[in-house]
C-alpha positions in Angstrom: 209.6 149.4 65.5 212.3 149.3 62.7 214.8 151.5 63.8 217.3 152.8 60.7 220.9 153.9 61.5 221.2 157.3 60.4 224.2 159.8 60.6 221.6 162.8 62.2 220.7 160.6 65.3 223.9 158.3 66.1 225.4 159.3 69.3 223.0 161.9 69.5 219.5 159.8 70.6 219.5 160.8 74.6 219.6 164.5 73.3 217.0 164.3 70.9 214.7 162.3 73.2 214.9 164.7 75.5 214.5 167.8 73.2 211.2 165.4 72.1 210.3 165.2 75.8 210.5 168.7 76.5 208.3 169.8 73.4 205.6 167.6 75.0 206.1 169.7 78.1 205.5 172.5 76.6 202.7 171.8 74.5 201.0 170.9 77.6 202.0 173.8 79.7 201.3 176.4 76.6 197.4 174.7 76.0 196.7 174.6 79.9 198.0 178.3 80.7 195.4 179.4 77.6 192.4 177.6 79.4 193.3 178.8 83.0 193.5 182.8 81.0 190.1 181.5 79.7 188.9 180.8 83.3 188.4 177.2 82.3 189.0 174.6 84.5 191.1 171.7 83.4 188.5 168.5 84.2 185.6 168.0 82.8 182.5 165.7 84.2 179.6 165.1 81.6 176.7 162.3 82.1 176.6 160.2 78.8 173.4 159.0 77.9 172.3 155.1 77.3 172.0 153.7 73.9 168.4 152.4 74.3 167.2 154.5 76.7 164.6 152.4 76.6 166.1 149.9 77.9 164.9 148.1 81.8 168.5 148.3 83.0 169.9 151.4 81.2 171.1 154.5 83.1 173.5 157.5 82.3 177.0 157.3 83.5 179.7 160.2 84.2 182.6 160.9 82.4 185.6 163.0 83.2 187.8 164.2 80.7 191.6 165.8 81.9 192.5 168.5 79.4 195.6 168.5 81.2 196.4 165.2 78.9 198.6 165.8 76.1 196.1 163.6 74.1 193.8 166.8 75.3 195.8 169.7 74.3 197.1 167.8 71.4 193.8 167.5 70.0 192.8 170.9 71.1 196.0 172.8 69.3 195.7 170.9 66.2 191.9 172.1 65.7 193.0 175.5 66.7 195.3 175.5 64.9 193.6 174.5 61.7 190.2 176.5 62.3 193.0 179.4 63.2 190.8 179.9 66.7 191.8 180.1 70.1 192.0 176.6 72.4 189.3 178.6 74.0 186.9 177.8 71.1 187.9 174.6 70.7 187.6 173.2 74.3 183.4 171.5 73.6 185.2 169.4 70.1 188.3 168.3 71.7 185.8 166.9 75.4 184.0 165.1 72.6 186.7 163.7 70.8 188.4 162.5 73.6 185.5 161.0 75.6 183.7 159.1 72.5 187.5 158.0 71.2 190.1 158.5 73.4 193.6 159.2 72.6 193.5 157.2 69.2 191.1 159.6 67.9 193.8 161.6 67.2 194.4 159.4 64.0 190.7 160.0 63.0 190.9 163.6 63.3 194.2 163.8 61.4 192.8 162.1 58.5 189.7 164.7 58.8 191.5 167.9 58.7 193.8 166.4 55.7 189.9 165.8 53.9 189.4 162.2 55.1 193.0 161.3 53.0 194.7 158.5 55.1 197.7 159.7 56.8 201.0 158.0 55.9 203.1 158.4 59.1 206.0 157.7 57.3 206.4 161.1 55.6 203.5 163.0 58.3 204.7 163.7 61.8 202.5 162.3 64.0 201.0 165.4 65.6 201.3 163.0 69.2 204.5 161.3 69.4 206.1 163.9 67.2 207.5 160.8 65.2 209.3 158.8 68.2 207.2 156.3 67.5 206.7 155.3 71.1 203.5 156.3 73.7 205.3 159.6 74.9 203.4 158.9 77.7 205.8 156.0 78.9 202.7 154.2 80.3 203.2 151.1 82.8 202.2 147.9 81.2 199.9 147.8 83.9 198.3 150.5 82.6 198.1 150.2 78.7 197.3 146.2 80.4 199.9 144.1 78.6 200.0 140.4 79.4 201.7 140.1 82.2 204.5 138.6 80.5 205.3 141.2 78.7 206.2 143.5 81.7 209.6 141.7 82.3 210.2 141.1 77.8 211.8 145.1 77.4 208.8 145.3 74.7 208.3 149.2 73.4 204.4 150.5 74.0 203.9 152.3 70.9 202.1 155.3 69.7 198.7 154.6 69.6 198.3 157.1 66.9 200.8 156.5 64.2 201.2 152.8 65.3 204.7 152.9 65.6 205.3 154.0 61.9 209.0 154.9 61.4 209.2 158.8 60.5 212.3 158.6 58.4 210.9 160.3 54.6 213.8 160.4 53.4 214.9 156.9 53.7 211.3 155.8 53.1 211.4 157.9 49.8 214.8 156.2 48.8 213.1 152.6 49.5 210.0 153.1 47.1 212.1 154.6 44.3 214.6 151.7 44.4 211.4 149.8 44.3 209.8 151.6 41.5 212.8 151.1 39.9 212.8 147.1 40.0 209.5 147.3 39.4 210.0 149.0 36.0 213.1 146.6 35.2 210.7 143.6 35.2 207.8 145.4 33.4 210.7 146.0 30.8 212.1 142.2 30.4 208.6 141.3 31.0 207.2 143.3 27.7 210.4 142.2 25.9 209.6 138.7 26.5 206.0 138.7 25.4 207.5 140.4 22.3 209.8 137.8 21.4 207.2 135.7 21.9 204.5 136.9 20.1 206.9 137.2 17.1 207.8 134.0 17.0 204.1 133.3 17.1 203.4 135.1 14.2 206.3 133.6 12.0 204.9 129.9 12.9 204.5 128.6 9.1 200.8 127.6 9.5 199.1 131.1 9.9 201.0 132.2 6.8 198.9 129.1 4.9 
């Protein structure tokens, strides 16, 4: 991930981190205290069905979903919150977004509730990491399964949301106007050139025959 130096977070990372940490804490303990007021229990077990049932060796397998996940309660407060519900009436969508898509459904869903627009995690909080960038998680390598290499290489397991997309607008904001900016500079020489050209085109002695 492409880390930026900024004044805001130098010498202050550890505190922000674990400011970051805590809100996942809390987002978990605030969705899971609604279900347990609800009376509902916080796994899941549902038998999914074959694709060709039909088929000779085809049979329907259980799945359990935690809704004790923060991928869960995630999910769950960000269609509450946007179909202004309780989590209660959200519990059914969020088992089925987790146990067709897992945790990176959370991208898909994102994109839905902004009308199918892709998201641009540089300027969007992820509604997961909360714009760390990184699996706030912190899975084992073991568990995401890494090469085994990897485990020992200090590499970053990133958000399997946002992909690791820097949240930093307002450096990302500066980058594409400086690049709008050269951008306009060329189209300027550019269209200068061609019209030097094309004048000199025009003045050749044999289309004025």
């Amino acid at each position: 991930m492409n880390h930026r130096t900024h004044p805001a977070v130098d010498g202050h990372a550890d505190a922000i981190l674990g400011t970051v940490f805590d809100h996942f804490t809390r987002r978990i303990t605030d969705v899971t205290t609604r279900l347990a007021a609800h009376g509902i229990p916080l796994t899941t077990t549902t038998d999914v069905p074959p694709a060709d049932p039909t088929g000779p060796w085809t049979s329907t397998f259980p799945i359990t979903v935690d809704r004790s996940t923060l991928a869960w309660c995630t999910a769950a407060q960000m269609l509450a919150d946007h179909h202004r519900t309780g989590i209660d009436r959200q519990v059914l969508a969020t088992d089925a977004l987790l146990r067709e898509l897992g945790v990176c459904g959370l991208a898909d869903l994102h994109s839905d509730l902004h009308h199918g627009a892709p998201v641009d995690y540089r300027f969007t909080r992820c509604p997961y990491c909360s714009g760390i960038g990184k699996d706030p998680t912190q899975p084992t390598c073991g568990e995401v399964g890494c090469a085994p290499w990897l485990e020992f290489a200090g590499h970053d397991h990133i958000c399997p949301v946002c992909r690791g997309d820097d949240y930093q607008p307002q450096w990302v904001a500066e980058e594409q106007m400086t690049e709008l900016e050269e951008l306009l500079a060329d189209a300027i020489k550019e269209r200068v050139s061609l019209r030097s050209r094309l004048v000199t085109w025009l003045r050749r002695p044999e289309l004025h025959l």
